[in-house]
MARMARLO-421034 format. One record per residue (C-alpha): residue in three letters; x, y, z. Coordinates in steps of 0.25 Angstrom, whole numbers, padded with zeros to 4 digits. Example, Ala and Ser with C-alpha at 12.3 -4.5 7.8 and 13.67 -1.06 7.14 Angstrom:
% MARMARLO-421034
<rec><rest>ALA</rest><c1>0049</c1><c2>-0018</c2><c3>0031</c3></rec>
<rec><rest>SER</rest><c1>0055</c1><c2>-0004</c2><c3>0029</c3></rec>
//
This chain:
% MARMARLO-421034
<rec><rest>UNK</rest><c1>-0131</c1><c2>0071</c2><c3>-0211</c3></rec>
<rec><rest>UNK</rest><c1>-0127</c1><c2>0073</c2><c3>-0199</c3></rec>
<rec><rest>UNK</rest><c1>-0128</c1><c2>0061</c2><c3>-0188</c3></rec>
<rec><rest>UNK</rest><c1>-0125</c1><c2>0062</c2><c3>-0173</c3></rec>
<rec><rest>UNK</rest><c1>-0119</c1><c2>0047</c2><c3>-0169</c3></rec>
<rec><rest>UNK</rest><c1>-0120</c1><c2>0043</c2><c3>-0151</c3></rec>
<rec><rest>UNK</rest><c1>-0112</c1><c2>0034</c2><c3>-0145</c3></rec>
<rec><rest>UNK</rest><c1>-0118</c1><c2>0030</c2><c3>-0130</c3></rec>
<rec><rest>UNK</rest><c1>-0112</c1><c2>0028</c2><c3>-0118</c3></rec>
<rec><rest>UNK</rest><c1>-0118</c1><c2>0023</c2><c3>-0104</c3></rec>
<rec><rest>UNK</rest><c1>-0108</c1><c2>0020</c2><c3>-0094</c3></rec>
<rec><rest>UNK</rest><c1>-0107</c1><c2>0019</c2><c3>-0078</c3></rec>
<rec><rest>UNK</rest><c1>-0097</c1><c2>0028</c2><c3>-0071</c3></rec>
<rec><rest>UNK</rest><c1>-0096</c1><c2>0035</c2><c3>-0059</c3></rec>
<rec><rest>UNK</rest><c1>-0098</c1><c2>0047</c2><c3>-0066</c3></rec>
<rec><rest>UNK</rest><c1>-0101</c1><c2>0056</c2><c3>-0079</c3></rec>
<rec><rest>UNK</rest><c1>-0086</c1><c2>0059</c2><c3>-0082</c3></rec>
<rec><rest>UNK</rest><c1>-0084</c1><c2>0043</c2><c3>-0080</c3></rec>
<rec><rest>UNK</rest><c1>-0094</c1><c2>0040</c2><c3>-0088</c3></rec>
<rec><rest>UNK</rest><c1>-0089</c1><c2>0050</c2><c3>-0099</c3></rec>
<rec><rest>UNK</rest><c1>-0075</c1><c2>0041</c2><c3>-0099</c3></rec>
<rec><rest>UNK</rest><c1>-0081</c1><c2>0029</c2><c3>-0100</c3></rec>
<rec><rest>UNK</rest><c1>-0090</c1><c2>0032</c2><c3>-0113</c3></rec>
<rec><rest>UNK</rest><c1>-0077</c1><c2>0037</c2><c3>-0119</c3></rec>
<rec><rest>UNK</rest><c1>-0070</c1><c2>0025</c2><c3>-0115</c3></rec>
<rec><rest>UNK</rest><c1>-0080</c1><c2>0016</c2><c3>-0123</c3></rec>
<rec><rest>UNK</rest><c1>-0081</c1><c2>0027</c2><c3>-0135</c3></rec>
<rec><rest>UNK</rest><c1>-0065</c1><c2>0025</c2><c3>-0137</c3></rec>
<rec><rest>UNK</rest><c1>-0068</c1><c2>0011</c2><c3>-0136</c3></rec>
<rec><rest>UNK</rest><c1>-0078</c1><c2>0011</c2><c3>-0147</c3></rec>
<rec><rest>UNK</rest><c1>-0069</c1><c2>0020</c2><c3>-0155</c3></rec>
<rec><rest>UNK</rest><c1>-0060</c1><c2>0009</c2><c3>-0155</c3></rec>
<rec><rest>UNK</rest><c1>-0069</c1><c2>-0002</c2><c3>-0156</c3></rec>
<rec><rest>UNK</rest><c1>-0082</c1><c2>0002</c2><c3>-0162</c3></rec>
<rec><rest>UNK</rest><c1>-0088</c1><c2>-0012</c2><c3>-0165</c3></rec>
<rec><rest>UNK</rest><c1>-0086</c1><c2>-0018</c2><c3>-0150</c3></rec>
<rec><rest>UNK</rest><c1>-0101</c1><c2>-0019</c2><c3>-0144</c3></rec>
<rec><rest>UNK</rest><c1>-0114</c1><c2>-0012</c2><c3>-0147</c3></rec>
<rec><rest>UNK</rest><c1>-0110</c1><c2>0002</c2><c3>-0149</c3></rec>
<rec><rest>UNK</rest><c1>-0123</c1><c2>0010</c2><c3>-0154</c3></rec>
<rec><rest>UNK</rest><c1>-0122</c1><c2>0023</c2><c3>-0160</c3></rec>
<rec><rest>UNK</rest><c1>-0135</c1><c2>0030</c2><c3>-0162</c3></rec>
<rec><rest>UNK</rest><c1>-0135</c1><c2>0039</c2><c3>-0176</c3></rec>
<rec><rest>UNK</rest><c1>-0144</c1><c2>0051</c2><c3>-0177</c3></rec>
<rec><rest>UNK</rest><c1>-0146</c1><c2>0060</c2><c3>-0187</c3></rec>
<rec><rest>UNK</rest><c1>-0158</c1><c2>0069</c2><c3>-0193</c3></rec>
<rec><rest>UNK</rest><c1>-0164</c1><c2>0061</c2><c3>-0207</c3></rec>
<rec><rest>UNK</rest><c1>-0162</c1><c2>0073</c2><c3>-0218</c3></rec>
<rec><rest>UNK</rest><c1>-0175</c1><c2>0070</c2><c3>-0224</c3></rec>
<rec><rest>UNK</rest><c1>-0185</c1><c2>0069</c2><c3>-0213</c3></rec>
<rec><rest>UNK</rest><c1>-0177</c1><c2>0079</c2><c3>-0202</c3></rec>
<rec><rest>UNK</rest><c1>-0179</c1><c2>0066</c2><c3>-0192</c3></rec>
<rec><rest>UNK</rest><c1>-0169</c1><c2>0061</c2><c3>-0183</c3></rec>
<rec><rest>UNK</rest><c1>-0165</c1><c2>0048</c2><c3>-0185</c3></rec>
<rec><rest>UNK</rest><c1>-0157</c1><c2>0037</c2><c3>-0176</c3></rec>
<rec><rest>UNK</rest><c1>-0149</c1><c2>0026</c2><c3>-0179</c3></rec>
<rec><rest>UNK</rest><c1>-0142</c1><c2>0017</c2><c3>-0170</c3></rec>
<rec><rest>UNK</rest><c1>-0129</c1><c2>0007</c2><c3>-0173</c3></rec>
<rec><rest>UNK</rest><c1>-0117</c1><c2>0000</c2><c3>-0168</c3></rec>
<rec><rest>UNK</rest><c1>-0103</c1><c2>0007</c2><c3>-0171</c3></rec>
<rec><rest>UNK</rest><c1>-0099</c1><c2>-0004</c2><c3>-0180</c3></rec>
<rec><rest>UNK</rest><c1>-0113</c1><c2>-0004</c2><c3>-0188</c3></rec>
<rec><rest>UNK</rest><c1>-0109</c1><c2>0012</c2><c3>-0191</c3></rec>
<rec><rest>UNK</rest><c1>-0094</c1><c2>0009</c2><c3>-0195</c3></rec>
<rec><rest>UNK</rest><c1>-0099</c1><c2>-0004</c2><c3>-0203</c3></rec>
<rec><rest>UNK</rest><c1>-0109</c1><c2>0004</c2><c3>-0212</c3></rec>
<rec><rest>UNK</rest><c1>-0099</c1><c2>0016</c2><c3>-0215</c3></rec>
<rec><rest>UNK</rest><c1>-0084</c1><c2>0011</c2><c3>-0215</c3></rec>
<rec><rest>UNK</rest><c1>-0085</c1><c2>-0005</c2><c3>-0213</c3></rec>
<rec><rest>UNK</rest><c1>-0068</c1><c2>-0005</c2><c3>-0216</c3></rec>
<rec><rest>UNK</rest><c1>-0067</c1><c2>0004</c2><c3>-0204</c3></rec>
<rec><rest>UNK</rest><c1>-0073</c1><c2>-0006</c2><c3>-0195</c3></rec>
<rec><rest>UNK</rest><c1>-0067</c1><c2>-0017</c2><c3>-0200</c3></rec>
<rec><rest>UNK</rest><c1>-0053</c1><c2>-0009</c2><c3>-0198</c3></rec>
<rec><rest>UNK</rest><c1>-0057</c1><c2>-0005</c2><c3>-0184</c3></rec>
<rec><rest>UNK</rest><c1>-0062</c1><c2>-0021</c2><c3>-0181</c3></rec>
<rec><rest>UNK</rest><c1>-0048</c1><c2>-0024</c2><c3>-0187</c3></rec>
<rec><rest>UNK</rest><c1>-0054</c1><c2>-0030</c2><c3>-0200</c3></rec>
<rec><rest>UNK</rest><c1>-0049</c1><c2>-0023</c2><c3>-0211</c3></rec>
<rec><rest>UNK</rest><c1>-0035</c1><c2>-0028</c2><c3>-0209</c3></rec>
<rec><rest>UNK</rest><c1>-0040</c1><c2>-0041</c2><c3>-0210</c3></rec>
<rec><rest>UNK</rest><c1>-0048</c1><c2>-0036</c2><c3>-0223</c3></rec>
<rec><rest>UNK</rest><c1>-0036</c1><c2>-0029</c2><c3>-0227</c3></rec>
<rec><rest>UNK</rest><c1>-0026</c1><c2>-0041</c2><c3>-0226</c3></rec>
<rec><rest>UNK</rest><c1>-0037</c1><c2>-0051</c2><c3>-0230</c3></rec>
<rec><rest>UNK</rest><c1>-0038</c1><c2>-0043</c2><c3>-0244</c3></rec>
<rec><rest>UNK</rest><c1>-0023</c1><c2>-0044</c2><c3>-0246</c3></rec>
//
């Protein structure tokens, strides 16, 4: 199935291409710290059965969490702690 995810960016600037570097400025900021905040992603995608477009909205972490819960836990900088906890 094929999903398209959107990420949104509002700024102030002085200008498009200012505003262009700030919204990137932020995205390599949730890159790196995808749990800070309320980041929403909105999901679309068509249902297969009913042809109908469907939306979902979530924070980053809500998505990580429900797919790879130890790769939040690494990038919060808990599964070292698991990790060594375990030993």
């Amino acid at each position: 199935m094929k999903y398209t995810v959107t990420l949104s960016f509002t700024e102030e600037a002085d200008s498009p291409s200012t505003a262009v570097m700030q919204a990137f400025q932020e995205m390599c900021h949730l890159v790196a710290n995808p749990c800070r905040g309320q980041n929403i992603a909105v999901v679309e995608w068509i249902q297969e059965d009913t042809g109908k477009p469907v939306s979902e909205s979530m924070t980053l972490d809500e998505g990580i969490i429900k797919t790879e819960p130890l790769r939040l836990a690494q990038i919060l900088g808990f599964r070292h702690i698991l990790w060594v906890g375990g030993k």
